[in-house]
Biotite code that builds the C-alpha atoms (Angstrom):
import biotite.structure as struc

atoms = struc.array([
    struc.Atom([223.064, 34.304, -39.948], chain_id="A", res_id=1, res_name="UNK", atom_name="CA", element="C"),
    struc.Atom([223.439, 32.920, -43.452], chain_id="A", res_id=2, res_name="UNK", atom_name="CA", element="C"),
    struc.Atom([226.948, 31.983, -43.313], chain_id="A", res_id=3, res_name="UNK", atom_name="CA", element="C"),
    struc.Atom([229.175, 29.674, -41.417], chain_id="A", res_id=4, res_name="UNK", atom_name="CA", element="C"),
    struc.Atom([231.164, 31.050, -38.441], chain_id="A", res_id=5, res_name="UNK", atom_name="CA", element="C"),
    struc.Atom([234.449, 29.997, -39.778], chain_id="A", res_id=6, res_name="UNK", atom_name="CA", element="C"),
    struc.Atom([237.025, 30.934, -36.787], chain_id="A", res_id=7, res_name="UNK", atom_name="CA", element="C"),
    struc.Atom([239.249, 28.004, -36.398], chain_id="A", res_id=8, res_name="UNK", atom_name="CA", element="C"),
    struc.Atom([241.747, 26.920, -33.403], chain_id="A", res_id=9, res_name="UNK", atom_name="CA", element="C"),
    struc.Atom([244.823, 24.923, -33.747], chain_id="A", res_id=10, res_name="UNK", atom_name="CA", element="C"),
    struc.Atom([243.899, 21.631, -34.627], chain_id="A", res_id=11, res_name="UNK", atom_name="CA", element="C"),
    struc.Atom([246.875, 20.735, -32.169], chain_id="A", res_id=12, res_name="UNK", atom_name="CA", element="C"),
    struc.Atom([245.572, 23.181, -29.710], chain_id="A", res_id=13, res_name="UNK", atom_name="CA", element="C"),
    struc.Atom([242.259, 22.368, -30.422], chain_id="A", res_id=14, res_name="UNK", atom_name="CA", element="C"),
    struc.Atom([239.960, 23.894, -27.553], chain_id="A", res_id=15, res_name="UNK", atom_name="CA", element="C"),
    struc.Atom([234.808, 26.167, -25.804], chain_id="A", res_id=16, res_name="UNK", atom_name="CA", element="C"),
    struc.Atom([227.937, 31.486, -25.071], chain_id="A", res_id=17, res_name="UNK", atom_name="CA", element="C"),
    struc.Atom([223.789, 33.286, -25.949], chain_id="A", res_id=18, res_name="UNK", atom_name="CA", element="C"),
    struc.Atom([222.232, 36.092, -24.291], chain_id="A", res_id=19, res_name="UNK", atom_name="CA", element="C"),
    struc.Atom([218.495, 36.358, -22.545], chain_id="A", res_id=20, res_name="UNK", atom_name="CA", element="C"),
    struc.Atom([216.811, 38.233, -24.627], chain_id="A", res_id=21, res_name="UNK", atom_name="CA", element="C"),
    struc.Atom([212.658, 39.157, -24.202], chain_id="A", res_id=22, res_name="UNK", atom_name="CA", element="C"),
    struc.Atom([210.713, 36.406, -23.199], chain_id="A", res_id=23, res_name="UNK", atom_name="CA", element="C"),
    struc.Atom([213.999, 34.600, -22.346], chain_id="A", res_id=24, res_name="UNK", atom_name="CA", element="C"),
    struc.Atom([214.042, 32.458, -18.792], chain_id="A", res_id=25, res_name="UNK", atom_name="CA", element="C"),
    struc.Atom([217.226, 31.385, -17.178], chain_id="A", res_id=26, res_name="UNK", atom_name="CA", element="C"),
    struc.Atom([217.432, 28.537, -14.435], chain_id="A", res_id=27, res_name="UNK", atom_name="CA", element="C"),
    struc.Atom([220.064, 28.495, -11.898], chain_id="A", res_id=28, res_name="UNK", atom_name="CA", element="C"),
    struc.Atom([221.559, 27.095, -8.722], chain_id="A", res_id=29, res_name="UNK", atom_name="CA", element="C"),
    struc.Atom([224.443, 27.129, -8.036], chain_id="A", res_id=30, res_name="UNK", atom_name="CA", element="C"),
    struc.Atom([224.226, 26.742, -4.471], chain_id="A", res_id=31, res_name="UNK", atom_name="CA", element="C"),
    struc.Atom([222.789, 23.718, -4.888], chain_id="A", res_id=32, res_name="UNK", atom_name="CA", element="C"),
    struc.Atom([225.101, 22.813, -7.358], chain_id="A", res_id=33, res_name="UNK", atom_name="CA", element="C"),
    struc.Atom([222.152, 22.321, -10.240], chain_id="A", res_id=34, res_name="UNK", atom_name="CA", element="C"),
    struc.Atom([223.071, 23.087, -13.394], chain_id="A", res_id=35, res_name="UNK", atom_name="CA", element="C"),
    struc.Atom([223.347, 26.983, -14.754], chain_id="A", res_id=36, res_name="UNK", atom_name="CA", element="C"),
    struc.Atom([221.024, 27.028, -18.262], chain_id="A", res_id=37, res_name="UNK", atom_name="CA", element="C"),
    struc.Atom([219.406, 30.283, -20.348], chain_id="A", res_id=38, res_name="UNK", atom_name="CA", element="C"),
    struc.Atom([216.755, 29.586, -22.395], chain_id="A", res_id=39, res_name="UNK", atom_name="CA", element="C"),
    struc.Atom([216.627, 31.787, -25.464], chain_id="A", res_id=40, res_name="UNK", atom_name="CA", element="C"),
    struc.Atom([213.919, 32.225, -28.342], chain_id="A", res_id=41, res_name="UNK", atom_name="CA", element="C"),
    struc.Atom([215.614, 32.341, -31.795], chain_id="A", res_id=42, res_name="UNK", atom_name="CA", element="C"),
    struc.Atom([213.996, 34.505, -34.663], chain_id="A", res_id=43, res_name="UNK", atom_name="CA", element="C"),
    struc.Atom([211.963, 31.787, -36.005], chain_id="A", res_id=44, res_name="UNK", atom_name="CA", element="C"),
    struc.Atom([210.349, 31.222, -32.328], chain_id="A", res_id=45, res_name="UNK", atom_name="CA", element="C"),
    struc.Atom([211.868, 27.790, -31.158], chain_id="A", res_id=46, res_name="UNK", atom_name="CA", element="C"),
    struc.Atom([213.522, 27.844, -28.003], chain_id="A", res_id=47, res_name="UNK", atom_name="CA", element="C"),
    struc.Atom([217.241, 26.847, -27.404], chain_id="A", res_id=48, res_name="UNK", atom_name="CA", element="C"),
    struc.Atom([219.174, 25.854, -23.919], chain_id="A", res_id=49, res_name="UNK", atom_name="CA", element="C"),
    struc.Atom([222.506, 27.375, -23.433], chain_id="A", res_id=50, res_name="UNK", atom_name="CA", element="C"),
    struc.Atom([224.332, 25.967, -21.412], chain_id="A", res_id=51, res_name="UNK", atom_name="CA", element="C"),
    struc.Atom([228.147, 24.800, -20.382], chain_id="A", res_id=52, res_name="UNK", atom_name="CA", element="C"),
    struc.Atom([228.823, 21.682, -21.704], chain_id="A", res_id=53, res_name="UNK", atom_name="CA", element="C"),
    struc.Atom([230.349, 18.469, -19.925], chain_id="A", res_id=54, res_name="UNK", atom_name="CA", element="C"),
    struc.Atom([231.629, 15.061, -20.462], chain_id="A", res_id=55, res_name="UNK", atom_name="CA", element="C"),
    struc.Atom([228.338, 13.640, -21.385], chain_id="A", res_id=56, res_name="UNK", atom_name="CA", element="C"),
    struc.Atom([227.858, 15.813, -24.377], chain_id="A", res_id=57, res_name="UNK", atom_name="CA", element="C"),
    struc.Atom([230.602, 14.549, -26.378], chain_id="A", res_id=58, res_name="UNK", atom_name="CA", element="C"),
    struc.Atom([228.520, 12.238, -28.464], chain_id="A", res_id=59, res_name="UNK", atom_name="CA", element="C"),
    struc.Atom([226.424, 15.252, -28.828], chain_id="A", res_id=60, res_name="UNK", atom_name="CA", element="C"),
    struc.Atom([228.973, 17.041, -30.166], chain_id="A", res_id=61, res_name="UNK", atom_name="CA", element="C"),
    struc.Atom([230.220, 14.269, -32.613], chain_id="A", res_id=62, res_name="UNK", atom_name="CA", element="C"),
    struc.Atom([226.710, 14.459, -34.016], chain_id="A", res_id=63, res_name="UNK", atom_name="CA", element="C"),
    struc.Atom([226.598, 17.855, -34.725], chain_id="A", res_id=64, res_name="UNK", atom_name="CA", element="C"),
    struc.Atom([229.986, 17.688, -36.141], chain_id="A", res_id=65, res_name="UNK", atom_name="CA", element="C"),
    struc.Atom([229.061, 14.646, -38.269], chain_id="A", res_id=66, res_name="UNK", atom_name="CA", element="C"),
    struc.Atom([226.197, 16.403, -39.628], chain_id="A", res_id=67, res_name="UNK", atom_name="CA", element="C"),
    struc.Atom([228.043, 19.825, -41.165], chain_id="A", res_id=68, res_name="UNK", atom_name="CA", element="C"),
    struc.Atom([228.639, 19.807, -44.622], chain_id="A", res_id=69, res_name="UNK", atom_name="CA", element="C"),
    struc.Atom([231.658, 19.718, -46.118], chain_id="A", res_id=70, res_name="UNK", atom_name="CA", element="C"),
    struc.Atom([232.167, 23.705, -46.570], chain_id="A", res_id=71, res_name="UNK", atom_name="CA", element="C"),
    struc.Atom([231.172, 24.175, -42.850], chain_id="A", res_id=72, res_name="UNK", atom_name="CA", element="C"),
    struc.Atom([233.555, 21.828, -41.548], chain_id="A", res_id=73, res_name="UNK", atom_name="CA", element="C"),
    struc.Atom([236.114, 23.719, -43.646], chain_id="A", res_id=74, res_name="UNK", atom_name="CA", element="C"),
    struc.Atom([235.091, 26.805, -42.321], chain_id="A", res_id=75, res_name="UNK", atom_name="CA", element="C"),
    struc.Atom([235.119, 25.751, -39.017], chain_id="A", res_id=76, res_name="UNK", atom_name="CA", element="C"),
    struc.Atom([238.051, 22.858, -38.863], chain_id="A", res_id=77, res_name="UNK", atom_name="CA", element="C"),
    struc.Atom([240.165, 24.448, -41.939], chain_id="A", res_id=78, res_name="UNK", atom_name="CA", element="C"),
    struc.Atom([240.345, 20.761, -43.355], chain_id="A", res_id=79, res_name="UNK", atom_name="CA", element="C"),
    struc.Atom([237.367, 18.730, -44.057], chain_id="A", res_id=80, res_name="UNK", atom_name="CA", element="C"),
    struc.Atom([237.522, 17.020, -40.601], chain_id="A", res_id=81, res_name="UNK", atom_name="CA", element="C"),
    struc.Atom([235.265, 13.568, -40.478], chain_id="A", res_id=82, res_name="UNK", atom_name="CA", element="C"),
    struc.Atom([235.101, 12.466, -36.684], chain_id="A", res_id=83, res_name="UNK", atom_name="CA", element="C"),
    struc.Atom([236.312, 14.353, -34.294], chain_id="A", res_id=84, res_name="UNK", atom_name="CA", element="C"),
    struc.Atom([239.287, 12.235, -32.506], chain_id="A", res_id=85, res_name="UNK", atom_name="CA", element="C"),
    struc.Atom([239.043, 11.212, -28.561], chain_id="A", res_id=86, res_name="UNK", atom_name="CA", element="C"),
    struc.Atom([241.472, 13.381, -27.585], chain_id="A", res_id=87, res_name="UNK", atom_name="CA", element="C"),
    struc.Atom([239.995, 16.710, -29.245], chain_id="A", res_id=88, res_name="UNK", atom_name="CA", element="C"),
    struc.Atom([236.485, 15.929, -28.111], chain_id="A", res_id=89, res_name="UNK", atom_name="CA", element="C"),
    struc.Atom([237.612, 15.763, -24.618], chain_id="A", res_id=90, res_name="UNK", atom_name="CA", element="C"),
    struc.Atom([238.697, 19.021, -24.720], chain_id="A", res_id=91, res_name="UNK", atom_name="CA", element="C"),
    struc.Atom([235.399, 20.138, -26.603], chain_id="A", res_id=92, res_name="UNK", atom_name="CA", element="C"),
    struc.Atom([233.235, 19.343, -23.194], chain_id="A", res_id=93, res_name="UNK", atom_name="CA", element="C"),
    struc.Atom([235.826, 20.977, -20.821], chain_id="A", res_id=94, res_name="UNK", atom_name="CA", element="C"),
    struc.Atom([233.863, 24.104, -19.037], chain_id="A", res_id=95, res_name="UNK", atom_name="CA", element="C"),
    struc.Atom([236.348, 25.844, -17.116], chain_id="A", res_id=96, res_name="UNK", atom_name="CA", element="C"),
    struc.Atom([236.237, 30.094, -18.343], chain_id="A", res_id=97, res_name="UNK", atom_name="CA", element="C"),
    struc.Atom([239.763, 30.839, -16.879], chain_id="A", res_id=98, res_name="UNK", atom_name="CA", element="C"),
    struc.Atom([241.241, 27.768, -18.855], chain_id="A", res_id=99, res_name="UNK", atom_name="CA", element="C"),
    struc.Atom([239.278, 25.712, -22.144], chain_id="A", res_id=100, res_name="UNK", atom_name="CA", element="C"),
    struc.Atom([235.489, 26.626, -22.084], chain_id="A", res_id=101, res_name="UNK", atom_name="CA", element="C"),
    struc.Atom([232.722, 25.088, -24.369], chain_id="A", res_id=102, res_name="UNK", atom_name="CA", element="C"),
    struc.Atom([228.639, 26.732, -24.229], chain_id="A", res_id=103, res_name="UNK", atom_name="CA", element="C"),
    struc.Atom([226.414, 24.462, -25.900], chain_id="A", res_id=104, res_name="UNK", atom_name="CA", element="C"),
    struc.Atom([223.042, 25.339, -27.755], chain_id="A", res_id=105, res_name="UNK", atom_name="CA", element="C"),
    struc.Atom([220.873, 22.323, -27.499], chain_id="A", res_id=106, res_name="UNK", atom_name="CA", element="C"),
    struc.Atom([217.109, 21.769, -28.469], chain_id="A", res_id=107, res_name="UNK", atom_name="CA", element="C"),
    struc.Atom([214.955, 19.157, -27.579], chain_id="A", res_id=108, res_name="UNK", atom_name="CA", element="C"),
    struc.Atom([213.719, 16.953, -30.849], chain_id="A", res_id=109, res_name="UNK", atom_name="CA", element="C"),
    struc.Atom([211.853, 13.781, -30.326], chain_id="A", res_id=110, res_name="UNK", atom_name="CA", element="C"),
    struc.Atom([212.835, 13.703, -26.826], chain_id="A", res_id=111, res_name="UNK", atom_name="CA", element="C"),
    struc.Atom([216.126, 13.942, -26.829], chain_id="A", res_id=112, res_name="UNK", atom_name="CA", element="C"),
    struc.Atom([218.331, 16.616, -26.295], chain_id="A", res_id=113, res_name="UNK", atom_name="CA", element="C"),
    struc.Atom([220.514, 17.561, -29.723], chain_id="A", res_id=114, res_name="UNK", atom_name="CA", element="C"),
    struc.Atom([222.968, 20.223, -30.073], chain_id="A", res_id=115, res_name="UNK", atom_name="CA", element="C"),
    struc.Atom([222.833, 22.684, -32.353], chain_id="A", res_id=116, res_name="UNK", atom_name="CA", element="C"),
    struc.Atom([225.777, 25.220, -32.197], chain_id="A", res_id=117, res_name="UNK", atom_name="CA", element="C"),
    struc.Atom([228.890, 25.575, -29.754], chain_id="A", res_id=118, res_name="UNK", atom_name="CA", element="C"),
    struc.Atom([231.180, 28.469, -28.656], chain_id="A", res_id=119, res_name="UNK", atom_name="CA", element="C"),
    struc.Atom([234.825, 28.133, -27.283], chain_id="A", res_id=120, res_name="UNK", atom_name="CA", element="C"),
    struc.Atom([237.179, 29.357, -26.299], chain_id="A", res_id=121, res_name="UNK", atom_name="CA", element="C"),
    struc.Atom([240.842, 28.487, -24.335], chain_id="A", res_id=122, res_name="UNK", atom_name="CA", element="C"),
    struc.Atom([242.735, 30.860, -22.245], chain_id="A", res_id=123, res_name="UNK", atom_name="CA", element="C"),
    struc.Atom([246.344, 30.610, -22.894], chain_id="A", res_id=124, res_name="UNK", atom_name="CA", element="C"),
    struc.Atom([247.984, 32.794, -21.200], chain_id="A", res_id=125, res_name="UNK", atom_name="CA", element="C"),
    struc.Atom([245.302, 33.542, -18.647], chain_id="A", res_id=126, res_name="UNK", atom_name="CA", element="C"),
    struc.Atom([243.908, 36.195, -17.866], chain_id="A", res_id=127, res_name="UNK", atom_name="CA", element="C"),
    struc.Atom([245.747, 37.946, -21.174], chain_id="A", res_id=128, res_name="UNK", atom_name="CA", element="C"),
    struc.Atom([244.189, 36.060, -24.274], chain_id="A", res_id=129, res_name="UNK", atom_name="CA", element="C"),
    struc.Atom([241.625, 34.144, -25.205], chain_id="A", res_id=130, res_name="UNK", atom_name="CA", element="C"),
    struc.Atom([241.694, 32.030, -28.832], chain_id="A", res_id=131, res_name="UNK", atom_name="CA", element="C"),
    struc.Atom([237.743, 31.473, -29.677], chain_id="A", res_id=132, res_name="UNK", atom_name="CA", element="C"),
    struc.Atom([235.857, 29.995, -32.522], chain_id="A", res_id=133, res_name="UNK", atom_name="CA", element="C"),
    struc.Atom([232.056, 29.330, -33.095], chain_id="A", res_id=134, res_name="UNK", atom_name="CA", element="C"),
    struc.Atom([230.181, 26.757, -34.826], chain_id="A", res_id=135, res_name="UNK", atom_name="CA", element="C"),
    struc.Atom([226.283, 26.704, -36.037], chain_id="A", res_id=136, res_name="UNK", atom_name="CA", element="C"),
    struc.Atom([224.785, 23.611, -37.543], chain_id="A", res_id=137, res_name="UNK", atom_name="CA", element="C"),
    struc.Atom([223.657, 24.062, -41.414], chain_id="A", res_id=138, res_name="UNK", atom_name="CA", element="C"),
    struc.Atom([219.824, 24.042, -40.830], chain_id="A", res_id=139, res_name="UNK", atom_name="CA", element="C"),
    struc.Atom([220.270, 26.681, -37.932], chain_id="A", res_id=140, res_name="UNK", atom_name="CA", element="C"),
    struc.Atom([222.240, 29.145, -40.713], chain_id="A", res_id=141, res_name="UNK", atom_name="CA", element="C"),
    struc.Atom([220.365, 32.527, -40.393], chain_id="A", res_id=142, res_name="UNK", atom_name="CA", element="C"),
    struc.Atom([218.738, 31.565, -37.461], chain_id="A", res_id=143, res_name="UNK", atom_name="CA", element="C"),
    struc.Atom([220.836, 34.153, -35.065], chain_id="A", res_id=144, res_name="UNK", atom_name="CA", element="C"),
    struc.Atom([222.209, 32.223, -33.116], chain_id="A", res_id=145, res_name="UNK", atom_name="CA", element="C"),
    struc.Atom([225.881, 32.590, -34.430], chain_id="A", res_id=146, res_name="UNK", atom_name="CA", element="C"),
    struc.Atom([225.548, 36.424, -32.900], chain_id="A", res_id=147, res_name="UNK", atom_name="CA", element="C"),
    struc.Atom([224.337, 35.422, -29.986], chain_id="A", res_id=148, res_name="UNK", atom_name="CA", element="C"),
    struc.Atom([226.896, 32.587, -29.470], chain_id="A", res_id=149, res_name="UNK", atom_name="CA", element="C"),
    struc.Atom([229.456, 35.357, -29.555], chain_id="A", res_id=150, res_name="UNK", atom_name="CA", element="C"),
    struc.Atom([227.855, 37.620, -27.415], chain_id="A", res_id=151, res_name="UNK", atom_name="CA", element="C"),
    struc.Atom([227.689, 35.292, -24.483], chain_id="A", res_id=152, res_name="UNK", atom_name="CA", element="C"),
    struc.Atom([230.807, 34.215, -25.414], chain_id="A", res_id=153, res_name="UNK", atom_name="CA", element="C"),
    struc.Atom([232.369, 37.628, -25.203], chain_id="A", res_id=154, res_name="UNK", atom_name="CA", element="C"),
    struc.Atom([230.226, 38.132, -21.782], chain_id="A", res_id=155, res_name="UNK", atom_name="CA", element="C"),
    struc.Atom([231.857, 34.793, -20.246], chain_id="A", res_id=156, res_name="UNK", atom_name="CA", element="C"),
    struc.Atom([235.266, 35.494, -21.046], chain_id="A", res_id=157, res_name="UNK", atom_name="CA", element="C"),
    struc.Atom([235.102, 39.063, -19.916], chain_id="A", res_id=158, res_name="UNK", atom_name="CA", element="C"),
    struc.Atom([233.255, 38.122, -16.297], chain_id="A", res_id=159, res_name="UNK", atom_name="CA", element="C"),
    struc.Atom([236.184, 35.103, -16.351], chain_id="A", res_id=160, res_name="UNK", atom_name="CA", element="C"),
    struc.Atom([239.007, 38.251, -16.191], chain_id="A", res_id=161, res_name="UNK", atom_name="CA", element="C"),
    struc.Atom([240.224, 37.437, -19.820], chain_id="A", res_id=162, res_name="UNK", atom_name="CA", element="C"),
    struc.Atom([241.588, 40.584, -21.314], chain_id="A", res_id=163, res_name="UNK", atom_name="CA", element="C"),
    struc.Atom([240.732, 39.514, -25.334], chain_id="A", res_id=164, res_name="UNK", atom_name="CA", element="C"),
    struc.Atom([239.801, 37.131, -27.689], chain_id="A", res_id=165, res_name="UNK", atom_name="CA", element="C"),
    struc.Atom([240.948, 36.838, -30.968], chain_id="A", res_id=166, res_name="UNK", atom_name="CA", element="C"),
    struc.Atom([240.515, 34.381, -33.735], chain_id="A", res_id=167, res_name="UNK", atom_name="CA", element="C"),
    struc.Atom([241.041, 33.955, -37.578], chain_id="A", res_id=168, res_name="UNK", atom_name="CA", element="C"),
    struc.Atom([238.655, 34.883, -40.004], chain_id="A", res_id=169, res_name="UNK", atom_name="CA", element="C"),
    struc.Atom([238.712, 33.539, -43.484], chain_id="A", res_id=170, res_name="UNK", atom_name="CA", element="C"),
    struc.Atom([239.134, 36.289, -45.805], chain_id="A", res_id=171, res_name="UNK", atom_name="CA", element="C"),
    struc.Atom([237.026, 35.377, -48.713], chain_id="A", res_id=172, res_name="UNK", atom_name="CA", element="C"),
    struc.Atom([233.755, 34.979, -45.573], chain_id="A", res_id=173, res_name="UNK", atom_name="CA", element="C"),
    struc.Atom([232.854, 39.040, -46.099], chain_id="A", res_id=174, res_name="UNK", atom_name="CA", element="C"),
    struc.Atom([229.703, 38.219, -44.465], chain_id="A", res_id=175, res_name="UNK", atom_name="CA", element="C"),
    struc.Atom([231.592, 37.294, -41.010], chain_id="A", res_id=176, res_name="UNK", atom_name="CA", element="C"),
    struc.Atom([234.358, 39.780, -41.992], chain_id="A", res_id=177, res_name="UNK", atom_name="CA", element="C"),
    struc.Atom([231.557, 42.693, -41.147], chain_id="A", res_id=178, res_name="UNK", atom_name="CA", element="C"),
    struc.Atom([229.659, 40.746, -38.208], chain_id="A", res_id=179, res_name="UNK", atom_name="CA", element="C"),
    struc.Atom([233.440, 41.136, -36.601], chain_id="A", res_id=180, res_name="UNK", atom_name="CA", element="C"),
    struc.Atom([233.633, 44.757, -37.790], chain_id="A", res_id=181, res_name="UNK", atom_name="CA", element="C"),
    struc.Atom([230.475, 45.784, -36.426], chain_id="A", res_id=182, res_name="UNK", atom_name="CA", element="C"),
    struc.Atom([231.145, 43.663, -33.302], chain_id="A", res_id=183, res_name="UNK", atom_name="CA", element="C"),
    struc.Atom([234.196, 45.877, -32.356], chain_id="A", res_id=184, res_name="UNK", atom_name="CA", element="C"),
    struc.Atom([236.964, 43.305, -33.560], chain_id="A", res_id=185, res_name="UNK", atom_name="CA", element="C"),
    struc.Atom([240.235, 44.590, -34.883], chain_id="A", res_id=186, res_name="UNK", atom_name="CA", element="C"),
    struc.Atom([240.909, 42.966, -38.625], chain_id="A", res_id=187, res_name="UNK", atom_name="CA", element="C"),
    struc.Atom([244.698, 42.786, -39.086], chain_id="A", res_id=188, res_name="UNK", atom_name="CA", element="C"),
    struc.Atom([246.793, 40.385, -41.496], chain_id="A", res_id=189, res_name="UNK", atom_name="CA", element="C"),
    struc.Atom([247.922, 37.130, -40.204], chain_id="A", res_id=190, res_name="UNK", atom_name="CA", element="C"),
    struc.Atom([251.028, 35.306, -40.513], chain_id="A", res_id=191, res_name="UNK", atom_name="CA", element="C"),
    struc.Atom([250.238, 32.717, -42.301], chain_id="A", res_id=192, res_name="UNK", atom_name="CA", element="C"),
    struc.Atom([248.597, 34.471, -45.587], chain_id="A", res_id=193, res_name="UNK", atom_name="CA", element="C"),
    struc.Atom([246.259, 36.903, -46.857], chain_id="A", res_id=194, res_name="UNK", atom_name="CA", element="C"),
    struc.Atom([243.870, 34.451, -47.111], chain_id="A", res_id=195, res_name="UNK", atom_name="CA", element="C"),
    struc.Atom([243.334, 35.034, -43.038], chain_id="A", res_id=196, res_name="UNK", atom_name="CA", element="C"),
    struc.Atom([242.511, 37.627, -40.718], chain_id="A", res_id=197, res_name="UNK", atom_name="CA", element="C"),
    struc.Atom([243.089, 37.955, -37.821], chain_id="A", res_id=198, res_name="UNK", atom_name="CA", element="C"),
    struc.Atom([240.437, 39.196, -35.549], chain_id="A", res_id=199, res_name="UNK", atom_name="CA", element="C"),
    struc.Atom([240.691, 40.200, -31.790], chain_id="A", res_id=200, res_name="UNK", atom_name="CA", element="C"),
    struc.Atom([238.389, 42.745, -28.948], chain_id="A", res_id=201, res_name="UNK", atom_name="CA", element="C"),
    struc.Atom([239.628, 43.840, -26.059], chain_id="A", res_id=202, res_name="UNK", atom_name="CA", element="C"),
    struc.Atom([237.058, 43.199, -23.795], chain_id="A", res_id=203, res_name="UNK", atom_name="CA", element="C"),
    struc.Atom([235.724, 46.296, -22.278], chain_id="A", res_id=204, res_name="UNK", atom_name="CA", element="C"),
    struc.Atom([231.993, 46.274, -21.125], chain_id="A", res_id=205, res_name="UNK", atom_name="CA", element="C"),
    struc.Atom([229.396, 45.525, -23.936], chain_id="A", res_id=206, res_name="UNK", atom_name="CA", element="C"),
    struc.Atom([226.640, 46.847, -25.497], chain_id="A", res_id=207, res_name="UNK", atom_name="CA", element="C"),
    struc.Atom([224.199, 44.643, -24.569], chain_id="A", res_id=208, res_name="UNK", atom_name="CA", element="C"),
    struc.Atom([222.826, 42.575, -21.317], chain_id="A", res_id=209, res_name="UNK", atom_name="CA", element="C"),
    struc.Atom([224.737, 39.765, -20.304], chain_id="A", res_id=210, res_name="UNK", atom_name="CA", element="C"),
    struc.Atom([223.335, 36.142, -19.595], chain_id="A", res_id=211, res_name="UNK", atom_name="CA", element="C"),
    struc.Atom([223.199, 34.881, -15.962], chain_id="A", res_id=212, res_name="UNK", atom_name="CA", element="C"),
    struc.Atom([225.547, 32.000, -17.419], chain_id="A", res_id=213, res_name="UNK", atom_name="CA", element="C"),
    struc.Atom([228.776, 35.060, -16.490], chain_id="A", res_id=214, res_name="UNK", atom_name="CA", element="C"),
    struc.Atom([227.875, 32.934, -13.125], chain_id="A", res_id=215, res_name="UNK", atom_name="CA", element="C"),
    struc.Atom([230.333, 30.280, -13.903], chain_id="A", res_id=216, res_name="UNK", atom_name="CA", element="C"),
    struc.Atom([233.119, 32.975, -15.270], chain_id="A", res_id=217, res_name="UNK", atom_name="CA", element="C"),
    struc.Atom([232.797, 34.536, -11.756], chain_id="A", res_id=218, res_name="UNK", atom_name="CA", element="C"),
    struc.Atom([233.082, 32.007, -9.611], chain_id="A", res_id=219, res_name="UNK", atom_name="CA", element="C"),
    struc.Atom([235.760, 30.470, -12.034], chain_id="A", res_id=220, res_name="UNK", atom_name="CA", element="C"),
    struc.Atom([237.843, 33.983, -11.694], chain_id="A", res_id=221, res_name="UNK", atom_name="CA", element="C"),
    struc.Atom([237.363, 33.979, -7.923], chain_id="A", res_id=222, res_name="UNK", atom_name="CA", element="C"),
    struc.Atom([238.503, 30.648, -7.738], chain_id="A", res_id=223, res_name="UNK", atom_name="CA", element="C"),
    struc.Atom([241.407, 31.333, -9.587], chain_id="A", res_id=224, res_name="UNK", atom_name="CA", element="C"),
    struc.Atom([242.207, 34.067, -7.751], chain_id="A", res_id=225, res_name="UNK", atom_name="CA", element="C"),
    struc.Atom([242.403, 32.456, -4.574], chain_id="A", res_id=226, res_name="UNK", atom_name="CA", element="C"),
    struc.Atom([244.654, 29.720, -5.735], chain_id="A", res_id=227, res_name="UNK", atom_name="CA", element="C"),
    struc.Atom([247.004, 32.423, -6.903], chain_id="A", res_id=228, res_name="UNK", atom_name="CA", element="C"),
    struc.Atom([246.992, 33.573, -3.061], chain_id="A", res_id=229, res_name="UNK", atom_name="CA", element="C"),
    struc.Atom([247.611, 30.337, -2.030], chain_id="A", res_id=230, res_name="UNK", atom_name="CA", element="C"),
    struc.Atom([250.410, 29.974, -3.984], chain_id="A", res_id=231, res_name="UNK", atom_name="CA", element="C"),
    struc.Atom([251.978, 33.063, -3.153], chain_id="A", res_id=232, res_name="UNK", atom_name="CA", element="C"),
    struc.Atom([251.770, 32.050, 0.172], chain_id="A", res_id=233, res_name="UNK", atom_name="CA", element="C"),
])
């Protein structure tokens, strides 16, 4: 994609996927409580982990924030953030799809594991809404993976029991503007200018395949199910 993704949560609120496609492999076990990944090929042919992310990541996610440029961190942010405080990155490596839920997209680059874009979103209320926003490091602009960050994203939430996402769109971004459009996201105006939109799906089945990450949204759903039992009881 050869534009930034520029949905933005609350600062205050602050907040959290990629699909399998051909040649894709996915590694899970959950039984043995390893860690659920997919493995994806972008157009340009170099492969790229997706994964949920956790408290270890946050200096990983500090990098990739350090390294936007200024417009992206706009785009993303909505003010030219710097660092991203304590408190905020905390909630960036949360992973739980029926509260705050962050996918990662990390490569491997002279041995080490760097990230490369993120997807989030946070539940509030659950199951009703979700509030989402995307981010895609410069050198990985046009690459894809923006579009597929939102389609696992959109898979997640939906296996999780969320009902829709929404986020803002800036208006002068036409490029994203018709991504959303084409995506099956309602544009209407926001509330605080015509300088936003604001975008939301219900989230009905999609068009495409879902990644074996949904995993975690199930269990998550399941889980939260049964605590809503328990406290009925």
């Amino acid at each position: 994609m050869g534009f930034q993704f520029p949905f933005s949560l609350s600062w205050k609120d602050y907040l959290p996927f990629d699909l399998s496609g051909t040649g894709a492999d996915t590694t899970y076990a959950p039984e043995t409580g390893g860690e659920v990944r997919d493995i994806l090929r972008l157009k340009n042919g170099t492969a790229v982990t997706l994964r949920a992310a956790h408290a270890g990541d946050a200096e990983r996610i500090q990098q990739l924030v350090r390294g936007l440029s200024l417009e992206s961190r706009y785009h993303r942010f909505f003010y030219p953030l710097q660092e991203v405080p304590p408190d905020m990155l905390a909630r960036f490596t949360l992973s739980d799809p029926t509260g705050a839920m962050t996918l990662l997209a990390v490569i491997q680059r002279d041995g080490q594991e760097i990230a490369i874009g993120m997807a989030q979103y946070v539940a509030d209320p659950y199951p009703v809404s979700g509030e989402f926003a995307v981010l895609v490091a410069d050198e990985w602009h046009r690459s894809g993976l923006g579009t597929r960050l939102i389609q696992t994203l959109i898979c997640v939430a939906r296996a999780a029991g969320i009902m829709r996402l929404q986020g803002d769109v800036l208006a002068e971004n036409e490029p994203m503007v018709r991504l959303m459009v084409s995506m099956g996201f309602e544009l209407d105006t926001h509330a605080d200018g015509a300088y936003l939109w604001k975008a939301s799906k219900m989230l009905e089945a999609p068009e495409w395949n879902c990644s074996p990450l949904t995993i975690l949204a199930r269990q998550a759903k399941a889980g939260a199910a049964q605590r809503g039992r328990a406290g009925v009881a």
